[in-house]
mmCIF file of the N, C-alpha and C atoms, coordinates in Angstrom:
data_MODEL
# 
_entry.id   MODEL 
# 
loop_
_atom_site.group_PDB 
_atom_site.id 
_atom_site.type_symbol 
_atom_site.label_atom_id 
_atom_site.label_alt_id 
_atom_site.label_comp_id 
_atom_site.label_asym_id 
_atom_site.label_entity_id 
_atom_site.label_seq_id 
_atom_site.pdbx_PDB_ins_code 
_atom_site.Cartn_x 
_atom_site.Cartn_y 
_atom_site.Cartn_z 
_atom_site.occupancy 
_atom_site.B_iso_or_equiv 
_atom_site.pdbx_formal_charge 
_atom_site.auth_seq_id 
_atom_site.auth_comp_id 
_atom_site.auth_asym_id 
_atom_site.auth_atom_id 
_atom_site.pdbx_PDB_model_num 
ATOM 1   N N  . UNK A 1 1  ? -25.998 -80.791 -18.845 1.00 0.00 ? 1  UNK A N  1 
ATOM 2   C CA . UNK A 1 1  ? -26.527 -80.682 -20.179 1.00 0.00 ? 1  UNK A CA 1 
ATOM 3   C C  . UNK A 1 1  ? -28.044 -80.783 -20.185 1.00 0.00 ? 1  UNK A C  1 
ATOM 4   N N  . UNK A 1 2  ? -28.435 -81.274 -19.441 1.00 0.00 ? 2  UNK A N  1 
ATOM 5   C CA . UNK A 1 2  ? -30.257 -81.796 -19.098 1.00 0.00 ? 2  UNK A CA 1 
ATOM 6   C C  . UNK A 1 2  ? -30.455 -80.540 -18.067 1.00 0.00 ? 2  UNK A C  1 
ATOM 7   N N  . UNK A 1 3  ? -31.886 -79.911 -18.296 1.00 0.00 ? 3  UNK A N  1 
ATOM 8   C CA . UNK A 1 3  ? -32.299 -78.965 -17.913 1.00 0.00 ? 3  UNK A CA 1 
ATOM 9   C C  . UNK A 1 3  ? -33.128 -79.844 -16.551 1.00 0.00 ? 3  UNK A C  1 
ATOM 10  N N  . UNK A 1 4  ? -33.110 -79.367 -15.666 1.00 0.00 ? 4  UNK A N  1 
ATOM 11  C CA . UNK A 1 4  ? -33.648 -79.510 -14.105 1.00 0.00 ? 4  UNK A CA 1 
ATOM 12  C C  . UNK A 1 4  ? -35.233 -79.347 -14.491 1.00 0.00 ? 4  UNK A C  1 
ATOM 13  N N  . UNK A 1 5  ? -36.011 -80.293 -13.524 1.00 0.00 ? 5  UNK A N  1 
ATOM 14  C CA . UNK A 1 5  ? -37.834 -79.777 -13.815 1.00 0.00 ? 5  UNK A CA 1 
ATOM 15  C C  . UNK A 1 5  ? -37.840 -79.707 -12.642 1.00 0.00 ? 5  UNK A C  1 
ATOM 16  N N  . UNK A 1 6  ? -38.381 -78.153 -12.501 1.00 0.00 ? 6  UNK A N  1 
ATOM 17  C CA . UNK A 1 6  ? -38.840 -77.691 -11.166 1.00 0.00 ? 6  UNK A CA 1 
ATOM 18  C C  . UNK A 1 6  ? -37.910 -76.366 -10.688 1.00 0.00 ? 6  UNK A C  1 
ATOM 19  N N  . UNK A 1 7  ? -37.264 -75.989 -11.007 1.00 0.00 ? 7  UNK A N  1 
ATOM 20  C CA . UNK A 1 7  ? -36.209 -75.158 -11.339 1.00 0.00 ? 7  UNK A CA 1 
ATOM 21  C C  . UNK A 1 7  ? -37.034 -73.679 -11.451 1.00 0.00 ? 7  UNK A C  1 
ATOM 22  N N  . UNK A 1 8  ? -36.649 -72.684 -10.369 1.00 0.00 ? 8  UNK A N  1 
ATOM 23  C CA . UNK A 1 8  ? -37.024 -71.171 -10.371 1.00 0.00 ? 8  UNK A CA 1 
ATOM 24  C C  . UNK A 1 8  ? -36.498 -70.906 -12.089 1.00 0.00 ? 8  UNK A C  1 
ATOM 25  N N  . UNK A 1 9  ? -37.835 -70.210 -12.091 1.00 0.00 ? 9  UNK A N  1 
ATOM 26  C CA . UNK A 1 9  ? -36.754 -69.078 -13.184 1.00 0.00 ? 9  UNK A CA 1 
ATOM 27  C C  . UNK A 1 9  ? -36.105 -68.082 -12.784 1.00 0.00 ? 9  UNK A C  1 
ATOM 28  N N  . UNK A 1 10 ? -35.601 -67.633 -13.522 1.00 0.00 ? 10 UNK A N  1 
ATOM 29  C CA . UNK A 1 10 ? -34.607 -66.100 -13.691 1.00 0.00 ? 10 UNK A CA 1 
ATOM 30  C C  . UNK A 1 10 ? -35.444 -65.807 -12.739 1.00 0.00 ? 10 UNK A C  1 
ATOM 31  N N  . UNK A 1 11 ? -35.641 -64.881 -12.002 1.00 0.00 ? 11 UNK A N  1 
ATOM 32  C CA . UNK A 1 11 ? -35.846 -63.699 -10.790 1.00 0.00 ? 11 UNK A CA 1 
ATOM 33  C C  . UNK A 1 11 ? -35.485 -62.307 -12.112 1.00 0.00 ? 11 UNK A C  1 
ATOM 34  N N  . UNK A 1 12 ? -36.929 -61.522 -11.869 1.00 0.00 ? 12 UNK A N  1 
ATOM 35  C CA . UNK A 1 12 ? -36.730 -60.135 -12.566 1.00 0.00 ? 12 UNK A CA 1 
ATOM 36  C C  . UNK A 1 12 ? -35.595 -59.323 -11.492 1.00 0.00 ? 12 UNK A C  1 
ATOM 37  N N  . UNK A 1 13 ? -34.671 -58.257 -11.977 1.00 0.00 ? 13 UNK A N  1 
ATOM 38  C CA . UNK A 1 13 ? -34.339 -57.328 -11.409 1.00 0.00 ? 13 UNK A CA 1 
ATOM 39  C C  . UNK A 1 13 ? -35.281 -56.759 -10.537 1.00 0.00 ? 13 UNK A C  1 
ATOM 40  N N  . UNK A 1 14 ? -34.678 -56.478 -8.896  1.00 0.00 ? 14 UNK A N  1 
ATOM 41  C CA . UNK A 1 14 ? -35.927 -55.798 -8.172  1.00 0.00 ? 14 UNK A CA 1 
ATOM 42  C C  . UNK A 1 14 ? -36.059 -54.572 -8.651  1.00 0.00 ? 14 UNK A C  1 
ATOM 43  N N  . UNK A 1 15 ? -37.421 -54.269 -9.027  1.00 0.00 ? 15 UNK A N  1 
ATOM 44  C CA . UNK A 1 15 ? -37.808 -52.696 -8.955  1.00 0.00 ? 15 UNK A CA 1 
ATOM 45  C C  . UNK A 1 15 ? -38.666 -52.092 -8.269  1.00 0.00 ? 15 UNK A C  1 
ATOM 46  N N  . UNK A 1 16 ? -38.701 -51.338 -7.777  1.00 0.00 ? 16 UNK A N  1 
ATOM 47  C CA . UNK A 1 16 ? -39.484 -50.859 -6.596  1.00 0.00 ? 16 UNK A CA 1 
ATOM 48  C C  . UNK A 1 16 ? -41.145 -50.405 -7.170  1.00 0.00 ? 16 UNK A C  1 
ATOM 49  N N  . UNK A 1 17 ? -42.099 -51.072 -6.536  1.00 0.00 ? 17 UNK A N  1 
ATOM 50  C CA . UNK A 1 17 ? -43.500 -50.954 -7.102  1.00 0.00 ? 17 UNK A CA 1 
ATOM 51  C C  . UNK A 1 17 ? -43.670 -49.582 -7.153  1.00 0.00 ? 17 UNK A C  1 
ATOM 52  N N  . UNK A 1 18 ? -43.355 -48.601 -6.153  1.00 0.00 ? 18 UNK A N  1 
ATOM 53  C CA . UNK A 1 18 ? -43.546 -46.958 -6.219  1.00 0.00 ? 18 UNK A CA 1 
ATOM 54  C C  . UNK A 1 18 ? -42.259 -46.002 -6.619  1.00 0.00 ? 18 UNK A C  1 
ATOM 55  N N  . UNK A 1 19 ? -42.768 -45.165 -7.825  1.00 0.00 ? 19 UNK A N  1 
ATOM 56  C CA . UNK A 1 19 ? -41.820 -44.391 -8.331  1.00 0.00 ? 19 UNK A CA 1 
ATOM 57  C C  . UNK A 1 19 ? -41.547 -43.245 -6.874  1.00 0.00 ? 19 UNK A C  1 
ATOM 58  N N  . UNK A 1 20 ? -41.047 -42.981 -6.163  1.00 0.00 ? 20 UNK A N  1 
ATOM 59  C CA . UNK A 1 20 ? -40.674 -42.108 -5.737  1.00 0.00 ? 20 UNK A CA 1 
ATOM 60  C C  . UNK A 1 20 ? -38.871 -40.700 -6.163  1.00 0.00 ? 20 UNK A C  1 
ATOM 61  N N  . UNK A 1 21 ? -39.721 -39.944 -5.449  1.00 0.00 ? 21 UNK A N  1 
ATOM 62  C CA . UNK A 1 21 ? -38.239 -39.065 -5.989  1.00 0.00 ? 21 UNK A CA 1 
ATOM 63  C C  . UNK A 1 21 ? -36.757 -39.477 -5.805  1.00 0.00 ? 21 UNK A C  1 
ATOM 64  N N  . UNK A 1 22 ? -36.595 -40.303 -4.807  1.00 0.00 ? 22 UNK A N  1 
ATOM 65  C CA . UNK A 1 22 ? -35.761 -40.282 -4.537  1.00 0.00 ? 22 UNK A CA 1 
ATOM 66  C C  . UNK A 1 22 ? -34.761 -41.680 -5.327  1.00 0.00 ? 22 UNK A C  1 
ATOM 67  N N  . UNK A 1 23 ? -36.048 -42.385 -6.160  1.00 0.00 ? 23 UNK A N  1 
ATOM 68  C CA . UNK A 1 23 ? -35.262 -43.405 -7.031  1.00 0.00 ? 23 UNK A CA 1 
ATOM 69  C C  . UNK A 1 23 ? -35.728 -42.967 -8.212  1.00 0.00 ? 23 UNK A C  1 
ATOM 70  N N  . UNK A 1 24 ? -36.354 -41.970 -8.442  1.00 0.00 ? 24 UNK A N  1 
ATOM 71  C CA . UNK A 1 24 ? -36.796 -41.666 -10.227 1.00 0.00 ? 24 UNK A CA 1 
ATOM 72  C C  . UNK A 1 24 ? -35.380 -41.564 -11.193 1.00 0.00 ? 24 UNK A C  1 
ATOM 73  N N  . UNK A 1 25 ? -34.707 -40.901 -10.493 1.00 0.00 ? 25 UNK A N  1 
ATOM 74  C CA . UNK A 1 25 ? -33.406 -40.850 -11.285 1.00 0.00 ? 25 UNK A CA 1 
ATOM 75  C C  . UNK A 1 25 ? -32.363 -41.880 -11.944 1.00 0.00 ? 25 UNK A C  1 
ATOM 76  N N  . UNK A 1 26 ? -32.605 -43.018 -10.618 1.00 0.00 ? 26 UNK A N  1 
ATOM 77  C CA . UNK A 1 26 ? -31.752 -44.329 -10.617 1.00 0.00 ? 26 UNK A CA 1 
ATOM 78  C C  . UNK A 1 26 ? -32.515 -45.205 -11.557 1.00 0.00 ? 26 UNK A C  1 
ATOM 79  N N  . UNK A 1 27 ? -34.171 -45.116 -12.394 1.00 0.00 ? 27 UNK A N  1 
ATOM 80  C CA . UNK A 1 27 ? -34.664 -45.463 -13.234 1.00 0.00 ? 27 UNK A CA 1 
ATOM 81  C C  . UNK A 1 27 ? -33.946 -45.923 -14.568 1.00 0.00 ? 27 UNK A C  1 
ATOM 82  N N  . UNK A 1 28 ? -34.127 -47.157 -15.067 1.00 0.00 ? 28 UNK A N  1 
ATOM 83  C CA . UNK A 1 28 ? -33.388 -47.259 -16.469 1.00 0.00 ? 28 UNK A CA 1 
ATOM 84  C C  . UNK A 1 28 ? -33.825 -46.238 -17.482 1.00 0.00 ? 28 UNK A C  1 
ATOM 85  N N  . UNK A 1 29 ? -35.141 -46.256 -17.518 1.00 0.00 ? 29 UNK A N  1 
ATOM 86  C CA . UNK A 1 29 ? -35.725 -45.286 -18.945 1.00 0.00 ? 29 UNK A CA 1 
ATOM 87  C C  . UNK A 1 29 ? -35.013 -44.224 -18.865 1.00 0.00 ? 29 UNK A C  1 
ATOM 88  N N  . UNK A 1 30 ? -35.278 -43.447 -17.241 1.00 0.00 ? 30 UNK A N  1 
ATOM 89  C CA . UNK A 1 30 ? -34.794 -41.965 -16.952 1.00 0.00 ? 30 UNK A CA 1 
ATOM 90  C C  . UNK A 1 30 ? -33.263 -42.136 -17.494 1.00 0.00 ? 30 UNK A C  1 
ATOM 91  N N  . UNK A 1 31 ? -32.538 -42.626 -17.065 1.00 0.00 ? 31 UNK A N  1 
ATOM 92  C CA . UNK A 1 31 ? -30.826 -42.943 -17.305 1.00 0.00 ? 31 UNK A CA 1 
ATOM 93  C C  . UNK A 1 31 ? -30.726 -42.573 -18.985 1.00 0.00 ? 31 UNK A C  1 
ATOM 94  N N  . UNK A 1 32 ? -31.458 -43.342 -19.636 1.00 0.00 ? 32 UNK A N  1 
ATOM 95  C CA . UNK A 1 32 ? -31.660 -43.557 -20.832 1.00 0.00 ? 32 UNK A CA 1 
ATOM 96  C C  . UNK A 1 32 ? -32.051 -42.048 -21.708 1.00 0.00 ? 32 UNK A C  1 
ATOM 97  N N  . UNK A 1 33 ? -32.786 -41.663 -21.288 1.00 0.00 ? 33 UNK A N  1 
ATOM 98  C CA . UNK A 1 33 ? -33.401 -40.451 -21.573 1.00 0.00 ? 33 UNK A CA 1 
ATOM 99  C C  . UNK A 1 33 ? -32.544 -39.251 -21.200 1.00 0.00 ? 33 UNK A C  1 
ATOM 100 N N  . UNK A 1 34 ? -32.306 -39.091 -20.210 1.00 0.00 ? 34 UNK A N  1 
ATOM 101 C CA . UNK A 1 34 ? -30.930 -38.516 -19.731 1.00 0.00 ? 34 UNK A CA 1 
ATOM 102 C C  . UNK A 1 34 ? -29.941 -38.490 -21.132 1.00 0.00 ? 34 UNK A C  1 
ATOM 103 N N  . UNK A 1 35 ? -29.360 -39.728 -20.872 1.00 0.00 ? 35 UNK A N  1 
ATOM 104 C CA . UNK A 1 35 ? -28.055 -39.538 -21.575 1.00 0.00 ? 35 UNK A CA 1 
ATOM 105 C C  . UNK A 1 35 ? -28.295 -39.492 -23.388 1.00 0.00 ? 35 UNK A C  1 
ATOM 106 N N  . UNK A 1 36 ? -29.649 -39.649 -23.679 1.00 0.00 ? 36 UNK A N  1 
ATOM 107 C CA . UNK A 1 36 ? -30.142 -39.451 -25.146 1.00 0.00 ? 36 UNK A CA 1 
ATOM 108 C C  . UNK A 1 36 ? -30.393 -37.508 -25.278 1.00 0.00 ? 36 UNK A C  1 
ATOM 109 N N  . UNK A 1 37 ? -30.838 -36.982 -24.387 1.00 0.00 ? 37 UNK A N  1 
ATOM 110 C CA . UNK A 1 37 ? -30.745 -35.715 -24.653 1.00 0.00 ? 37 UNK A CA 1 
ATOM 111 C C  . UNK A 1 37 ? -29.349 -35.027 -24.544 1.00 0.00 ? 37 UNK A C  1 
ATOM 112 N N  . UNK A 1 38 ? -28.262 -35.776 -23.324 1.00 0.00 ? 38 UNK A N  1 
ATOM 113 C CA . UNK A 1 38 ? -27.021 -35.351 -23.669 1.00 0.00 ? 38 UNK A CA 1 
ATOM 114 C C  . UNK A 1 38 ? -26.110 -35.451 -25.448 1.00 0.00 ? 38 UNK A C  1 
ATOM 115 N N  . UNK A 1 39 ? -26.444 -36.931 -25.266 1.00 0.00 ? 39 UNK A N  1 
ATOM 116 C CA . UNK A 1 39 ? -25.413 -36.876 -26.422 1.00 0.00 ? 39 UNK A CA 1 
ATOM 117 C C  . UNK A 1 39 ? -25.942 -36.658 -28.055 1.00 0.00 ? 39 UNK A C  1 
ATOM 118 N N  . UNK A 1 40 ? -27.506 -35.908 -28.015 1.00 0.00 ? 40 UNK A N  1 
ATOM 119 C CA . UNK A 1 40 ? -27.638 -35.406 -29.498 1.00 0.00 ? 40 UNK A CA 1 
ATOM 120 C C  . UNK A 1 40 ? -27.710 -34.061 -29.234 1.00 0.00 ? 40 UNK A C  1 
ATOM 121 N N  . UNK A 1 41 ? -27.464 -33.438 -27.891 1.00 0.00 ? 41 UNK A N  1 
ATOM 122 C CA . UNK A 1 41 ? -27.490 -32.300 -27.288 1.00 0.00 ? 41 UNK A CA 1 
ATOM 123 C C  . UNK A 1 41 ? -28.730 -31.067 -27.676 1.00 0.00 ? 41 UNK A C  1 
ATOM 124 N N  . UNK A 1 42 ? -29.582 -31.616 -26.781 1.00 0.00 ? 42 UNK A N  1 
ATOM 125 C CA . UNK A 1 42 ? -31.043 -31.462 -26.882 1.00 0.00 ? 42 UNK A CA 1 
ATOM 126 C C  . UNK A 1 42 ? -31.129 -30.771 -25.317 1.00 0.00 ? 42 UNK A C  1 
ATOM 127 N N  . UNK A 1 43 ? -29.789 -29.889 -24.807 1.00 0.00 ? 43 UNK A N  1 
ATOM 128 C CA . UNK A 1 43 ? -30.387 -29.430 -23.446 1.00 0.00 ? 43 UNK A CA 1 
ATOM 129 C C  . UNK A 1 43 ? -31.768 -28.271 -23.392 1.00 0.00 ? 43 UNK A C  1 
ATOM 130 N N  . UNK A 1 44 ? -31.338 -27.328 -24.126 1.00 0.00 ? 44 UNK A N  1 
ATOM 131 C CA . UNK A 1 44 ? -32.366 -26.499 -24.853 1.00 0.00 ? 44 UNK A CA 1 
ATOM 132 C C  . UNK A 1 44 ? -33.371 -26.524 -25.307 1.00 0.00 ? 44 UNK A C  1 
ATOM 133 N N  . UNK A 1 45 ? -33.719 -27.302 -25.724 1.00 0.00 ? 45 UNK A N  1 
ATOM 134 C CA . UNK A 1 45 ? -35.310 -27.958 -26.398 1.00 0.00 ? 45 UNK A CA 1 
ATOM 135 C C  . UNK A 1 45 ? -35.697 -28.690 -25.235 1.00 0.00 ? 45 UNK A C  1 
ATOM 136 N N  . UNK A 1 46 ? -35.114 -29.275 -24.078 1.00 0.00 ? 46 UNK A N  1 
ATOM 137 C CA . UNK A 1 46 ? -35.571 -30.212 -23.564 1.00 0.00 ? 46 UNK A CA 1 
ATOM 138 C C  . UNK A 1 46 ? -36.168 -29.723 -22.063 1.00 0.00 ? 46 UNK A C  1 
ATOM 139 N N  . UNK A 1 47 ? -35.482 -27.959 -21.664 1.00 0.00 ? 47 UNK A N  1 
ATOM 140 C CA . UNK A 1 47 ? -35.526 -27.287 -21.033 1.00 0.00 ? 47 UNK A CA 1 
ATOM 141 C C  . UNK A 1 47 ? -36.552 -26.447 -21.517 1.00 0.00 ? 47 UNK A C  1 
ATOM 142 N N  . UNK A 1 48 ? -36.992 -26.199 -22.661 1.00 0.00 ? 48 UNK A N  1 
ATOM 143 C CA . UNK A 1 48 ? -37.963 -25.434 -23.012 1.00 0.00 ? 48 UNK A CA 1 
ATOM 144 C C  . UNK A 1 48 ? -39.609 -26.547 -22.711 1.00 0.00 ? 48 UNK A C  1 
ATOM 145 N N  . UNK A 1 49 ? -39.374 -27.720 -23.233 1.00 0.00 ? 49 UNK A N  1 
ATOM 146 C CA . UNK A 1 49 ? -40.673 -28.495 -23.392 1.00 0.00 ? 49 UNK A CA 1 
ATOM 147 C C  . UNK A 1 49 ? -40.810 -28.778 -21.828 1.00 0.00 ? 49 UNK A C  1 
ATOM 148 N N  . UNK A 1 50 ? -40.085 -28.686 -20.315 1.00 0.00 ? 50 UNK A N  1 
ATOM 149 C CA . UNK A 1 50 ? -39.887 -28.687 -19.127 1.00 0.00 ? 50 UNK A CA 1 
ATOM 150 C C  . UNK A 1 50 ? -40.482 -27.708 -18.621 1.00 0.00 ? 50 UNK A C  1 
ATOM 151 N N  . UNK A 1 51 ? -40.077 -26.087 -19.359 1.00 0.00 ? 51 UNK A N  1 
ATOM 152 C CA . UNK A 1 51 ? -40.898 -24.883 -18.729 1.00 0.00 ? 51 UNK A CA 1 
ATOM 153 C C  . UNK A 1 51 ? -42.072 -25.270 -19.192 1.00 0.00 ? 51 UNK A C  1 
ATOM 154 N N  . UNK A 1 52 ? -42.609 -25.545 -20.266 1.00 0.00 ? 52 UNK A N  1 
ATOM 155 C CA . UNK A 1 52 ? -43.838 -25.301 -20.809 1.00 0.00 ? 52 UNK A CA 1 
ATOM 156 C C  . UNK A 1 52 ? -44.907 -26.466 -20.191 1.00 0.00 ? 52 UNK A C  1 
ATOM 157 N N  . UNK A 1 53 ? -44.400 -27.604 -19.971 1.00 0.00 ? 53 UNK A N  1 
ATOM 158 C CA . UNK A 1 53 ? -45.429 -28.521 -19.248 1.00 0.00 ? 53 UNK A CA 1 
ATOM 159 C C  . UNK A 1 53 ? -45.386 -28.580 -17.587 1.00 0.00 ? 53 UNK A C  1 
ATOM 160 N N  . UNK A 1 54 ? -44.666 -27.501 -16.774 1.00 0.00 ? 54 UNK A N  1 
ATOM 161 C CA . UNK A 1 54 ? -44.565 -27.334 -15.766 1.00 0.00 ? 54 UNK A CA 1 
ATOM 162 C C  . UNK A 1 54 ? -45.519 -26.237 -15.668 1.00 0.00 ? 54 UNK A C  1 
ATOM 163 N N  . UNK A 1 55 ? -45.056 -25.054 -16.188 1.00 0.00 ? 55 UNK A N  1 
ATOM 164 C CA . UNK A 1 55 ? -46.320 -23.727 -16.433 1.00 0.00 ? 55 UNK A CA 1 
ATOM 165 C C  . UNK A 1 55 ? -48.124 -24.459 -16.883 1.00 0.00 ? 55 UNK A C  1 
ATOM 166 N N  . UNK A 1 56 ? -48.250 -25.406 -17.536 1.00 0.00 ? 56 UNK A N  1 
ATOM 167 C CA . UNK A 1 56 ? -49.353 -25.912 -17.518 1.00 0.00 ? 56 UNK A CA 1 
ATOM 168 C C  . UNK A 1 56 ? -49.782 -26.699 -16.508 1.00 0.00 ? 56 UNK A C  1 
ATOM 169 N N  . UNK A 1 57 ? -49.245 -27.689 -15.893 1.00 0.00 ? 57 UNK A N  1 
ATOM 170 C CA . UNK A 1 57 ? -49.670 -28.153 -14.507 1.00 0.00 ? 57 UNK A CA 1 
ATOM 171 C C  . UNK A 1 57 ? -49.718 -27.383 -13.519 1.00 0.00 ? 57 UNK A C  1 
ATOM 172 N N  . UNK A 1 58 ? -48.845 -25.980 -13.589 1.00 0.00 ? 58 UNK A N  1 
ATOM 173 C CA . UNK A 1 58 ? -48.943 -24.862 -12.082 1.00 0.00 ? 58 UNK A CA 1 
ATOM 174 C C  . UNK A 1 58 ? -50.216 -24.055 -12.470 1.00 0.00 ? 58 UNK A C  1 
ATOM 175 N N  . UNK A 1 59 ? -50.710 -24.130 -13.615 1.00 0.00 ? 59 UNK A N  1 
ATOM 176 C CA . UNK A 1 59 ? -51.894 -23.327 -13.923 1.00 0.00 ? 59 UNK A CA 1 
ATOM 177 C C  . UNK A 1 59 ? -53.409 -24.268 -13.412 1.00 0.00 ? 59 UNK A C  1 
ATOM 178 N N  . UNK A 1 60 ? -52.854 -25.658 -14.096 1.00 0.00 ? 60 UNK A N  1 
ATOM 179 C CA . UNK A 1 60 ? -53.951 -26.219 -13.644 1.00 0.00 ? 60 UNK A CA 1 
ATOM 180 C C  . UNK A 1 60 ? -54.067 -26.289 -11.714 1.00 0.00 ? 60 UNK A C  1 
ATOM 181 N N  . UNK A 1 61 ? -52.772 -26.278 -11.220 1.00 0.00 ? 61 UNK A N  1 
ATOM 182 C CA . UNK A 1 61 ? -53.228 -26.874 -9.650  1.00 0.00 ? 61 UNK A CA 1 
ATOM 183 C C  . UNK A 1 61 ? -53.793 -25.468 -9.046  1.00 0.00 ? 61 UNK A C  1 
ATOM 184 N N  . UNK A 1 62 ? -53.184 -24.222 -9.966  1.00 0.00 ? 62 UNK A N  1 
ATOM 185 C CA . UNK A 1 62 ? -53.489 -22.957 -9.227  1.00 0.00 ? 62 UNK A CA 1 
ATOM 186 C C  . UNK A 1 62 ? -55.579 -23.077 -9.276  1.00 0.00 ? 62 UNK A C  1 
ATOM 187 N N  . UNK A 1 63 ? -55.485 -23.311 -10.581 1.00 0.00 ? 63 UNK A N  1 
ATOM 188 C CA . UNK A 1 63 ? -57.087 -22.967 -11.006 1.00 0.00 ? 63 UNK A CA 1 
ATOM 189 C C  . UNK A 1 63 ? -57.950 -24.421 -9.912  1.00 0.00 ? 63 UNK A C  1 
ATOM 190 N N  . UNK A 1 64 ? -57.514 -25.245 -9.871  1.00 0.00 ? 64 UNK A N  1 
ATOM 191 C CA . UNK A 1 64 ? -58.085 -25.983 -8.890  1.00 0.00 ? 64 UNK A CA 1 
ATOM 192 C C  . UNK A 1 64 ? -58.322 -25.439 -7.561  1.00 0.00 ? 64 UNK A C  1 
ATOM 193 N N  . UNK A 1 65 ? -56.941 -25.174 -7.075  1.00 0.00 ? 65 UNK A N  1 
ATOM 194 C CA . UNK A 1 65 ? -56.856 -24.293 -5.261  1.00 0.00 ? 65 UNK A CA 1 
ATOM 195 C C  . UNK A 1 65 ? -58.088 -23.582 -5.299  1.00 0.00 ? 65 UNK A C  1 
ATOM 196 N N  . UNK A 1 66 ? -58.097 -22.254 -6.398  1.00 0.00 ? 66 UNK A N  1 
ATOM 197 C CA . UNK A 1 66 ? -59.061 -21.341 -6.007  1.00 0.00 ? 66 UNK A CA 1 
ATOM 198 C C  . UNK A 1 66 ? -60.495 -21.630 -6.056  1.00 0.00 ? 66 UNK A C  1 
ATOM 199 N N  . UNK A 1 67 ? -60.765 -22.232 -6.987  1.00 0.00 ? 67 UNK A N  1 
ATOM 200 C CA . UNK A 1 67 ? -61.769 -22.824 -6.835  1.00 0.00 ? 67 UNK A CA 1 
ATOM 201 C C  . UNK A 1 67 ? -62.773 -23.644 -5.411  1.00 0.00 ? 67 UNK A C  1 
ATOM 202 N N  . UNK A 1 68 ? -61.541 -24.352 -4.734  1.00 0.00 ? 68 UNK A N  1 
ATOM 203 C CA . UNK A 1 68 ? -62.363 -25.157 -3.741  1.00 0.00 ? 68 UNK A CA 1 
ATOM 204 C C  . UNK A 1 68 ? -62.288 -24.000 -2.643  1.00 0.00 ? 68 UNK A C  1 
ATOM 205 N N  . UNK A 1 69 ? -61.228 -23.055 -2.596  1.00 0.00 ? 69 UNK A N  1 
ATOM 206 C CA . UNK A 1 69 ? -61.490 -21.889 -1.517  1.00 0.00 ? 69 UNK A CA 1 
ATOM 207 C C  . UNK A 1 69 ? -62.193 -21.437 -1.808  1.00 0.00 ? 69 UNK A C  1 
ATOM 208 N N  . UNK A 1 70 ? -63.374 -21.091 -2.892  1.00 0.00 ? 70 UNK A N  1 
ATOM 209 C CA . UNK A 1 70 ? -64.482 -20.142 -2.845  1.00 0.00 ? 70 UNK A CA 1 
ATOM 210 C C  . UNK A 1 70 ? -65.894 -20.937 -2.696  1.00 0.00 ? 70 UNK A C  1 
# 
């Protein structure tokens, strides 16, 4: 009934300091986000806002490349 002094706290869930690919998926938010575009069924919109901010980062890395080659 009496609380211990000196006593660890809780320990956070481990999460890994670097997002890499190969755990981005196993992410809570991602999980979350995931299954929020499934179930108001947002594949379409969510695939469109995907092309469109992918086509802007391939534009920007293209316009960078050429640049430092000239």
């Amino acid at each position: 009934m009496s609380k211990t002094v000196g006593t660890e706290e809780k320990a956070a869930p481990a999460t890994p300091e670097v997002m890499t690919i190969k755990n981005f998926r196993s992410n809570g938010d991602i999980e979350n986000f995931y299954r929020y575009i499934h179930d108001n069924g947002l594949r379409r919109e969510a695939f469109m806002l995907m092309e469109y901010a992918i086509s802007k980062v391939a534009k920007v890395r293209k316009g960078k490349r050429s640049k430092t080659l000239q």
